[in-house]
SEZADO-881951 format. One record per residue (C-alpha): residue in one letter; x, y, z. Coordinates in steps of 0.02 Angstrom, whole numbers. Layout:
REM residues N
site code A | u X | v Y | w Z
...
This chain:
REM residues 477
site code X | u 295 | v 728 | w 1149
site code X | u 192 | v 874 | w 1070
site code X | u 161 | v 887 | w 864
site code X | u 248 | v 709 | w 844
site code X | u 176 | v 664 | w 648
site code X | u 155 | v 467 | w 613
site code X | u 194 | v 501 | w 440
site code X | u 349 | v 607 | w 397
site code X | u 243 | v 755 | w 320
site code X | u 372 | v 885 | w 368
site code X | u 339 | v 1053 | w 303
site code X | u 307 | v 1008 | w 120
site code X | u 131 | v 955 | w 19
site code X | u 143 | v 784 | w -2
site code X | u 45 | v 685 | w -146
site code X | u 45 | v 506 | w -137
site code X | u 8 | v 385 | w -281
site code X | u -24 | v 228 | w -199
site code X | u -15 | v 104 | w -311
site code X | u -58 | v -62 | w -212
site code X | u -55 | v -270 | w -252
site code X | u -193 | v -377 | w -239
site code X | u -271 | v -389 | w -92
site code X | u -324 | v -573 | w -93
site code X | u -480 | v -547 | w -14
site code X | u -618 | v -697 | w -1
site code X | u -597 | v -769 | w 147
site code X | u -762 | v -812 | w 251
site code X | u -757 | v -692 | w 414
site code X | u -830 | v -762 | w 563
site code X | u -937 | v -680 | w 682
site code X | u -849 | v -610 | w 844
site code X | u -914 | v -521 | w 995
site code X | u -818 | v -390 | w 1087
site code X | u -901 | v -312 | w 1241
site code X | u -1048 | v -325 | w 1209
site code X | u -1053 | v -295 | w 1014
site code X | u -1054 | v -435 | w 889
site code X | u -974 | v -390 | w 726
site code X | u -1021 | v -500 | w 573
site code X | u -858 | v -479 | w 490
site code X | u -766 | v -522 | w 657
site code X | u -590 | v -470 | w 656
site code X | u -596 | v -388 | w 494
site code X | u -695 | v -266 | w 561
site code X | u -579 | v -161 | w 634
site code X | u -446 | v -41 | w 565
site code X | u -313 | v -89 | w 480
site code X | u -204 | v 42 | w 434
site code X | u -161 | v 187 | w 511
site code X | u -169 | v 366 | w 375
site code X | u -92 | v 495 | w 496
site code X | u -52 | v 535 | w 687
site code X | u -38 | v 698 | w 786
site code X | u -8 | v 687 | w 959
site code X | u -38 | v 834 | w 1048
site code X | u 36 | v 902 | w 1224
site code X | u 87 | v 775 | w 1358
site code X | u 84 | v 609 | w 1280
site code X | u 226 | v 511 | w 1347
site code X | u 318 | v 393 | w 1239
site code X | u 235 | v 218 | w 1314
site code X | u 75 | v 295 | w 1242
site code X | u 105 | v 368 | w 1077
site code X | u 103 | v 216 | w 973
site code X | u -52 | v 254 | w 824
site code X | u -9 | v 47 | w 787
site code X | u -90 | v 12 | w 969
site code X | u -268 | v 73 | w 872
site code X | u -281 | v -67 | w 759
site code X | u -344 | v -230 | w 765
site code X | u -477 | v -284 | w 883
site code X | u -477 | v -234 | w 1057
site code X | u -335 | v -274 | w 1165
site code X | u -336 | v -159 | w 1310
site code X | u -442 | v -246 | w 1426
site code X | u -508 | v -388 | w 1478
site code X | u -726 | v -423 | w 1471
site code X | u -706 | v -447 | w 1673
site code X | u -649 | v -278 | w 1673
site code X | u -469 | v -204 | w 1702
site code X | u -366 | v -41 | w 1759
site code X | u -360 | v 7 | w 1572
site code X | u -541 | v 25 | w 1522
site code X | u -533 | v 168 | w 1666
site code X | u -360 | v 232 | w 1633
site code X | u -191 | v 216 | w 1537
site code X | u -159 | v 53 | w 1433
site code X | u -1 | v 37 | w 1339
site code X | u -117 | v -72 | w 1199
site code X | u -183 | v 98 | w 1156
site code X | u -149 | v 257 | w 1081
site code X | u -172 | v 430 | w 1157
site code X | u -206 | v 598 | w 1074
site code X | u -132 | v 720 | w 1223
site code X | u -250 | v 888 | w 1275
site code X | u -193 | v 1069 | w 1197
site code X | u -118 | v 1182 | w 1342
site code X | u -165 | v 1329 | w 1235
site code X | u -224 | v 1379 | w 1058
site code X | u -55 | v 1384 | w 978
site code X | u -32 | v 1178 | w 1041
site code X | u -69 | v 1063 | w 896
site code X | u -249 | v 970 | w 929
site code X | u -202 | v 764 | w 942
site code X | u -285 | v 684 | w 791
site code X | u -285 | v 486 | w 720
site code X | u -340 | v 449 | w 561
site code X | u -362 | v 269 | w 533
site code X | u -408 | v 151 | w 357
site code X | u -519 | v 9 | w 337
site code X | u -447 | v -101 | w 196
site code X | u -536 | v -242 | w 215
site code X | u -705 | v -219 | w 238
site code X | u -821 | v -30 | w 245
site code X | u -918 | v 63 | w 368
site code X | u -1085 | v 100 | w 293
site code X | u -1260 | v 116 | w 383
site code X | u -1348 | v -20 | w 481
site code X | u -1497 | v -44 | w 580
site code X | u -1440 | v 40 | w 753
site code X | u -1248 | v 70 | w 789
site code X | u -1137 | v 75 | w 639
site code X | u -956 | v 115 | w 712
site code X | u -887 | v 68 | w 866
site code X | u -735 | v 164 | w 965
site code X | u -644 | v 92 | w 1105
site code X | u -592 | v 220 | w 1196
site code X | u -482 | v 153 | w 1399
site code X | u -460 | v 310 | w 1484
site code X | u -636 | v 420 | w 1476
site code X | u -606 | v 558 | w 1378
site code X | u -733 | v 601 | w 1246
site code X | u -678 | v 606 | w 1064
site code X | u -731 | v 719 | w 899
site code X | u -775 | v 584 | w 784
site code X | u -776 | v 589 | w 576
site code X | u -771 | v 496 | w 427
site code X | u -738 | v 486 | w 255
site code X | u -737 | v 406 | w 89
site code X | u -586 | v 460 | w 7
site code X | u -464 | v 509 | w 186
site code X | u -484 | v 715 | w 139
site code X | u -677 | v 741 | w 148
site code X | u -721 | v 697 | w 340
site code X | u -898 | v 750 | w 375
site code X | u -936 | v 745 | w 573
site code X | u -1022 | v 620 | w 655
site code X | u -1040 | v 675 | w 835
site code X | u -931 | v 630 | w 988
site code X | u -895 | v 474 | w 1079
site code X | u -826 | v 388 | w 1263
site code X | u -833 | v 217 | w 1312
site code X | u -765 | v 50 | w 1274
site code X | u -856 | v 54 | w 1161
site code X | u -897 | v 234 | w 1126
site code X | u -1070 | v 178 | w 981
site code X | u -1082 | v 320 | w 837
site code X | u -1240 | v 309 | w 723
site code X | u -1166 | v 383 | w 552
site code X | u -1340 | v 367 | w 471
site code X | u -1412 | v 551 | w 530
site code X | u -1248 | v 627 | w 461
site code X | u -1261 | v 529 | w 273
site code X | u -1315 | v 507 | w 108
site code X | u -1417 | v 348 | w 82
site code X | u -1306 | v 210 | w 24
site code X | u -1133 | v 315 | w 52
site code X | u -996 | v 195 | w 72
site code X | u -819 | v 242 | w 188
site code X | u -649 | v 173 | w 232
site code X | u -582 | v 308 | w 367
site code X | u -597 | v 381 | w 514
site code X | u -537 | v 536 | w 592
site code X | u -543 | v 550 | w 800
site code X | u -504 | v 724 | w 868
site code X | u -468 | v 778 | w 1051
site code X | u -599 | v 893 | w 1133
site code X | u -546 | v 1059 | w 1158
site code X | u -535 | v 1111 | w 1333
site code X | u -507 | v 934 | w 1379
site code X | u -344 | v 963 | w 1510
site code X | u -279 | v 793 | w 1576
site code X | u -106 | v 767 | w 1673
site code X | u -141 | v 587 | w 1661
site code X | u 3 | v 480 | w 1575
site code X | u -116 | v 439 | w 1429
site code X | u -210 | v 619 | w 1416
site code X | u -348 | v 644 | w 1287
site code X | u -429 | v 520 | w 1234
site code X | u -329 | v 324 | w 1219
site code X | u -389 | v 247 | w 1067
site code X | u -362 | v 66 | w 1075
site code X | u -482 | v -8 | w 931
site code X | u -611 | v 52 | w 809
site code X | u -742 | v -63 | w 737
site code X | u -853 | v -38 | w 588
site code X | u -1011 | v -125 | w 540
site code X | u -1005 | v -144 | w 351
site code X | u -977 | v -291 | w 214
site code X | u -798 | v -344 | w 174
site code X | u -711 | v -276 | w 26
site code X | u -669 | v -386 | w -118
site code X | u -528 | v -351 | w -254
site code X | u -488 | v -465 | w -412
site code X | u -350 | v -593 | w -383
site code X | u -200 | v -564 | w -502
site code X | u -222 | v -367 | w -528
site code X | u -152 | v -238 | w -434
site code X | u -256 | v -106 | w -350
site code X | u -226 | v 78 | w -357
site code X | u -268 | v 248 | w -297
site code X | u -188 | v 434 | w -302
site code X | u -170 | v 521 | w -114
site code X | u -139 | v 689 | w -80
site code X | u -69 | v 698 | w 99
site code X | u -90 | v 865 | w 157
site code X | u 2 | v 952 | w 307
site code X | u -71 | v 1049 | w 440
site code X | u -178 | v 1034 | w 613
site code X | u -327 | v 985 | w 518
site code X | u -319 | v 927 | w 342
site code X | u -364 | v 1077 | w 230
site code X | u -442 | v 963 | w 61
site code X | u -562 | v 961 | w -68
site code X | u -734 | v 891 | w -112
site code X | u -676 | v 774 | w -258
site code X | u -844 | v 750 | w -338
site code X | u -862 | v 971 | w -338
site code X | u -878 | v 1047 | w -515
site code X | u -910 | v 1232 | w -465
site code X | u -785 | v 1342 | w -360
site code X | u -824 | v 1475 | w -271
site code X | u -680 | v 1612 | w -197
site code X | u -735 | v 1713 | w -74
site code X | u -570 | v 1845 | w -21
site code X | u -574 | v 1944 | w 129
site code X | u -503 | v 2131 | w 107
site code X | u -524 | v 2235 | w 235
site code X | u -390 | v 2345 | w 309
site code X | u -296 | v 2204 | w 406
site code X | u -230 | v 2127 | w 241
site code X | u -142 | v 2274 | w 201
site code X | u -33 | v 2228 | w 334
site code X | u 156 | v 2173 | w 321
site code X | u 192 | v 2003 | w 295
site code X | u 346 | v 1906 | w 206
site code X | u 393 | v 2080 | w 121
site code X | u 243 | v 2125 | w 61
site code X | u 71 | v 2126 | w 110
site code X | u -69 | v 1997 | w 167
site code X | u -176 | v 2046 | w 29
site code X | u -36 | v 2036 | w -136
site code X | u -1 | v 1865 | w -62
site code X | u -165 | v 1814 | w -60
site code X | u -198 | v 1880 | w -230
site code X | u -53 | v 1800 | w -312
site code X | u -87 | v 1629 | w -237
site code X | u -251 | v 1634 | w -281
site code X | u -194 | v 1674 | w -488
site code X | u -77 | v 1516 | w -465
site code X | u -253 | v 1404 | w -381
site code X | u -329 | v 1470 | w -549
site code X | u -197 | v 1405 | w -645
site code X | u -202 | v 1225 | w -566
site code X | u -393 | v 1226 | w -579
site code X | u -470 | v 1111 | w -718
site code X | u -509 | v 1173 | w -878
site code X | u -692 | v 1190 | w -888
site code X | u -722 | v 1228 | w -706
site code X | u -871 | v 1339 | w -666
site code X | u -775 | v 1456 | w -542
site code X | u -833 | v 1628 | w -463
site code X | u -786 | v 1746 | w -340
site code X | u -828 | v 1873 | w -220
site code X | u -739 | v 2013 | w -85
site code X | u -788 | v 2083 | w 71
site code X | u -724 | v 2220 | w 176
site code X | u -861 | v 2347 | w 254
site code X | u -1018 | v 2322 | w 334
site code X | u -1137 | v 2282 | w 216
site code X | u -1017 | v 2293 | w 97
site code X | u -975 | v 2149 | w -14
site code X | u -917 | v 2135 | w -203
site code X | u -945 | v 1997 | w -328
site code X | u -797 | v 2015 | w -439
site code X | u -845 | v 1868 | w -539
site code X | u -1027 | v 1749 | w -542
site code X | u -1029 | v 1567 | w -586
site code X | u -956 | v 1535 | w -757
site code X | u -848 | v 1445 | w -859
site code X | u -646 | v 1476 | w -812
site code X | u -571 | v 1624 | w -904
site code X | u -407 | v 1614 | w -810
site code X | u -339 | v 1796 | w -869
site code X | u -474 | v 1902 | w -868
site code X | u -506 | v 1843 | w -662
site code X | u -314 | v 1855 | w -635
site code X | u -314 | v 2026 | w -704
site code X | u -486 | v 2073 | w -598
site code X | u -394 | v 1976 | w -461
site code X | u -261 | v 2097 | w -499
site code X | u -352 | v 2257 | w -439
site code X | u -400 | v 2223 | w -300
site code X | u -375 | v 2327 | w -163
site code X | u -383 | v 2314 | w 43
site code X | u -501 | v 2430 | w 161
site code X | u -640 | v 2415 | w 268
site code X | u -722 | v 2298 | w 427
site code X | u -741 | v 2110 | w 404
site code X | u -928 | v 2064 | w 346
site code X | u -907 | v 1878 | w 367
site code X | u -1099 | v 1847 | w 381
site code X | u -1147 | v 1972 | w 250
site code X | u -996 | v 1909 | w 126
site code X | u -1092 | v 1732 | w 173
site code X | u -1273 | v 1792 | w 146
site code X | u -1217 | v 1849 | w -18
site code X | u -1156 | v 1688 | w -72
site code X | u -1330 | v 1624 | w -39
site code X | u -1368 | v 1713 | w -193
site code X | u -1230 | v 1713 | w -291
site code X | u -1245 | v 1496 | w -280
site code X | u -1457 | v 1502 | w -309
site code X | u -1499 | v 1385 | w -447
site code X | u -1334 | v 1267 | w -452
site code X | u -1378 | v 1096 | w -412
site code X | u -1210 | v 1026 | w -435
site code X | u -1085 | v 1009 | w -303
site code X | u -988 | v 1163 | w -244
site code X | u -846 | v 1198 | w -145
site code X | u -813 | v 1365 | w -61
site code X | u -646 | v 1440 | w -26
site code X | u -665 | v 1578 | w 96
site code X | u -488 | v 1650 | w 155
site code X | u -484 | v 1794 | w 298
site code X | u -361 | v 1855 | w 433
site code X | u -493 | v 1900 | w 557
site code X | u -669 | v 1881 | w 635
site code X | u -847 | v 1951 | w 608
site code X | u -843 | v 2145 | w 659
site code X | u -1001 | v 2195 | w 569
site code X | u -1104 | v 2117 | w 722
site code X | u -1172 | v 1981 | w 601
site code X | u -1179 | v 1779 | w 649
site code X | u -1063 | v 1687 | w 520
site code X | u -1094 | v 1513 | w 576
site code X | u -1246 | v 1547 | w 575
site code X | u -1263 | v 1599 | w 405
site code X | u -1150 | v 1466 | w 327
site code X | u -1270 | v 1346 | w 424
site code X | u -1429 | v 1420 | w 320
site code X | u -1339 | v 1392 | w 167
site code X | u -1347 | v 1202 | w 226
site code X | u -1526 | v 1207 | w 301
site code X | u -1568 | v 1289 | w 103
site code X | u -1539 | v 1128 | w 29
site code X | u -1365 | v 1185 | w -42
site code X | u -1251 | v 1053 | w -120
site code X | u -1095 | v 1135 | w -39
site code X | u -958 | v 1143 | w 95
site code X | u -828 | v 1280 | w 146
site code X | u -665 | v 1256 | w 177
site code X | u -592 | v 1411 | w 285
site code X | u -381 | v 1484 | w 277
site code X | u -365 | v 1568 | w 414
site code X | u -229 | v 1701 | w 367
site code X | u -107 | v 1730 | w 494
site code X | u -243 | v 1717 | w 661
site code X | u -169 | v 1601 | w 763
site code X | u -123 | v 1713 | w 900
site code X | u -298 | v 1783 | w 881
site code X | u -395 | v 1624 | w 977
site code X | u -575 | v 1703 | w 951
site code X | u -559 | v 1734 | w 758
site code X | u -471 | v 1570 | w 744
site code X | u -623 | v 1480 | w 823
site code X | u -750 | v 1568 | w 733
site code X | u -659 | v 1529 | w 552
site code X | u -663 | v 1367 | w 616
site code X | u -817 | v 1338 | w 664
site code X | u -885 | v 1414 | w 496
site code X | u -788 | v 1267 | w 402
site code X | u -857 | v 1132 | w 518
site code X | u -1028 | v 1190 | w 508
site code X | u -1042 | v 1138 | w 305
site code X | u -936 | v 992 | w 327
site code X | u -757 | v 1078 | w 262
site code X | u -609 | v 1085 | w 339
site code X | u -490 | v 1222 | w 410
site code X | u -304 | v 1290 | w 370
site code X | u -180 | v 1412 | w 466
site code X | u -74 | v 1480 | w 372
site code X | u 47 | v 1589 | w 438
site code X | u 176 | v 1644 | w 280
site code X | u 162 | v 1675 | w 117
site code X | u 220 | v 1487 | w 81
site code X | u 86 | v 1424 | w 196
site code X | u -47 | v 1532 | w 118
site code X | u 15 | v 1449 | w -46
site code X | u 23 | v 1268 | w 24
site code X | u -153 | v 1276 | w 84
site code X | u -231 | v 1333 | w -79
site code X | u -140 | v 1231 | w -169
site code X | u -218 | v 1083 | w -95
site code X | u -383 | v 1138 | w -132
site code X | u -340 | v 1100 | w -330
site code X | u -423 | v 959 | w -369
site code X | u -266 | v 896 | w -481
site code X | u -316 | v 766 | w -638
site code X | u -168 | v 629 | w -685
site code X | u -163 | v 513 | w -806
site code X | u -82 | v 333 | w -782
site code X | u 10 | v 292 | w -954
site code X | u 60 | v 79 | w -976
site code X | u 223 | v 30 | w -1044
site code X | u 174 | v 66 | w -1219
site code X | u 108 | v 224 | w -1206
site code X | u -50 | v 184 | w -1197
site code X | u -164 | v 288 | w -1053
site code X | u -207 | v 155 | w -932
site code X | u -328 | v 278 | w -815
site code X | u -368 | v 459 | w -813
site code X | u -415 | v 510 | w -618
site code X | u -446 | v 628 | w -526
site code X | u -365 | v 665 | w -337
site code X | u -459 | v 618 | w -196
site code X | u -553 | v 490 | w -300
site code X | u -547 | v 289 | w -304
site code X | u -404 | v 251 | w -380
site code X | u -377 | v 124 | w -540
site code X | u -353 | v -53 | w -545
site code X | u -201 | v -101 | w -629
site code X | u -114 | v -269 | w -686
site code X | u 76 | v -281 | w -630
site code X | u 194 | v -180 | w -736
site code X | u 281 | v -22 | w -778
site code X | u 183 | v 142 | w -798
site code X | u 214 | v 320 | w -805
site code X | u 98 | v 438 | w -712
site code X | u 81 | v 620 | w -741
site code X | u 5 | v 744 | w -638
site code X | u -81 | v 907 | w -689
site code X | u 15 | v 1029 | w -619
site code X | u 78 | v 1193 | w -689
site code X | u 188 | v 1135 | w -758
site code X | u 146 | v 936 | w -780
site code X | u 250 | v 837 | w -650
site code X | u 288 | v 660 | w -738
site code X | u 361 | v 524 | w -647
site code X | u 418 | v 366 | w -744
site code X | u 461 | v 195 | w -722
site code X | u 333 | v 165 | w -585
site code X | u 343 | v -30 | w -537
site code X | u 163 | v -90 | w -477
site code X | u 202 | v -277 | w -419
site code X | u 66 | v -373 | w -345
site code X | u 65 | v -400 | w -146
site code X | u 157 | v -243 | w -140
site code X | u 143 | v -35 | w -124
site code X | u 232 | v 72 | w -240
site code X | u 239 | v 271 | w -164
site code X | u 254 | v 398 | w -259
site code X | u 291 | v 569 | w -150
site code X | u 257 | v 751 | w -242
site code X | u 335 | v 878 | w -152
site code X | u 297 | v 1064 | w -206
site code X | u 435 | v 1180 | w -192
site code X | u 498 | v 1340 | w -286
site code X | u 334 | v 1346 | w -385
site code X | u 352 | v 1186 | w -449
site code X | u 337 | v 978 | w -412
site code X | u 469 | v 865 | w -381
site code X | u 431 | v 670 | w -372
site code X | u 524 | v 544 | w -296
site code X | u 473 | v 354 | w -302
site code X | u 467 | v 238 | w -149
């Protein structure tokens, strides 16, 4: 099996409303011990859902269940057994890459009844039969993952509290194959078989209906946006290469008409700014921090034109300044079809806008490189080190996709009446509703609207969003 999806994401951006029934939580958890670790909340500790599943190369079908992840450990026995050292059909494996066009195998799994927060010692437990370490991260919302190291074992212990914000609160987990990691074995990568998290059990009223708006993105990693951002920040690279052909035209009118539409989608209010680069020591800010005037950028956007190197670092350094003096949360969108060729160090300098104290992370499109391994890695790497996330996109349409996801979309939840019944945000906790009928619109351009939505109580209404011919269409689930 290689690039087998859990959830049927297909090649379309998929936004979920999730509109869930009481939970029915309040039952006393007692204490259980696993291998060595006790959890307080015993079997409620572990994951309970599973968000998403890439398998990569090589995973054959006895091993490619994501299901096998949840629950408490199952694999092996506390004497010991072949499946804490190997293959275990009570687990799920993430396959190796067998080169940098192979999908990397990736799990993403939901707490729903309880939370992983920070303890004394250990905090989040991975039991892992076959050896083979695993990229670890978590999240509050299932789009921002910020990385908490890597893990082997049964248990594999992660300490999420040098990675955190004091009192931060989260209900996923993301586990990633290691690059380089080859295995033949029947199971290769890494064979998941439980996670545990230390962390209180979650509560919900009895008799109301819980809710929350997804956005389900596509892609090898989940390209997404900081939710609680309020500035935007585009940074476009233009040198020579994205005056090359692509989809009829060229890399750089695609990018600049995607990025008009991203403008359109982005809230009104928005402090948004944006800068080029293309030269050594040569950078542009077309725009500084301010208040969204969405056709006097589009028509700068407009003008702009392609030449030059690619001064990653310098384009980066730049920023440094451009962002001085913002306390609020930012999010960066830097999009660029190559590497650094200007002999600077971008990691490094998108790691110094961290180490400044900056309230940021960048998310990285990598423009039609994924033949190009080293400026794939590099773009990569850049988004890791602030704690974003990275895109290929390969088209026009994928270009758009990606961007498009990086629109932190409003809706509003309307009762039977007419009455608004929330106003939310995507990527953010989502309302808590009594059974009924609602209407939910989304603030896309145009609005998509999708009535008669039926939120009954034990149950989960899904709403999908699939963007197509510069629009939305909805269909209910």
């Amino acid at each position: 099996m290689n690039g087998s999806t859990f959830i049927g994401m297909g090649k379309s951006i998929l936004l979920g409303v999730v509109l869930l029934g009481a939970l029915g939580l309040g039952v006393m958890a007692e204490p259980a011990t696993y291998f060595g670790v006790t959890f307080p909340q015993g079997d409620l500790a572990f994951a309970d859902r599973v968000v998403d599943y890439v398998a990569a190369s090589c995973v054959r079908g006895a091993y490619d269940d994501p299901e096998e992840a949840l629950g408490p450990p199952d694999a092996c026995n506390e004497g010991g057994c072949e499946g804490c050292l190997g293959c275990d059909t009570h687990a799920v494996a993430l396959g190796f890459r067998l080169s940098v066009l192979d999908n990397r195998g990736y799990l993403v799994l939901e707490f729903v009844d309880n939370i992983l927060v920070d303890v004394t010692g250990d905090d989040l437990f991975v039991y892992n039969t076959n050896g083979h370490p695993a990229i670890v991260e978590i999240s509050t919302d299932g789009y921002n993952f910020v990385y908490v190291g890597e893990t082997v074992g049964y248990p594999g212990r992660i300490d999420i509290g040098p990675y955190i914000s004091e009192g931060e609160e989260f209900r996923f987990v993301r586990l990633s194959d290691v690059p380089a990691d080859e295995d033949h074995s029947r199971c290769p990568g890494p064979s998941i078989d439980a996670v545990g998290a230390m962390g209180p059990g979650r509560q919900t009223v009895a008799g109301e209906a819980f809710g929350s708006l997804e956005l389900q993105p596509i892609g090898e990693l989940a390209f997404t946006f900081e939710h609680t951002a309020s500035t935007f920040f585009i940074i476009l690279d233009t040198s020579s290469s994205m005056g090359d052909a692509i989809d009829g035209s060229t890399k750089i009118e695609v990018a600049k008409s995607v990025i008009i539409d991203l403008l359109d989608n982005l809230p009104d209010g928005s402090l948004v700014g944006m800068r080029i680069f293309a030269g050594c020591e040569k950078s542009r800010l077309i725009s500084g921090v301010e208040p969204l005037n969405r056709q006097w950028l589009a028509n700068e956007v407009k003008q702009i034109q392609p030449g030059g190197t690619t001064p990653l670092a310098f384009a980066l350094e730049k920023t440094k300044e451009d962002l001085a003096g913002i306390n609020d949360p930012q999010l960066v969108l830097l999009i660029s079809d190559g590497m650094e060729t200007c002999g600077g160090d971008p990691v490094a300098a998108a790691k110094d806008l961290i180490r400044a104290g900056y309230n940021l992370r960048i998310h990285v499109v990598g423009f039609d490189v994924r033949t190009n391994s080293d400026a794939r890695a590099q773009l990569i790497e850049i988004a890791q080190s602030t704690g974003g996330a990275y895109f290929d996109a390969q088209s026009s349409e994928e270009l758009r996709q990606a961007l498009a996801l990086a629109a932190p979309f409003t809706y509003t939840v309307y009762d039977a009446t007419g009455n608004v019944a929330y106003v939310g945000r995507l990527g953010q906790p989502g309302p808590e509703l009594a059974p009924g009928t609602y209407s939910v619109v989304i603030d896309t351009t145009p609005p998509t609207t999708i009535s008669n939505v039926i939120v009954q109580e034990q149950e989960t209404t899904l709403i999908t969003v699939q963007q197509s011919n510069g629009g939305y269409q909805a269909e209910v689930e």
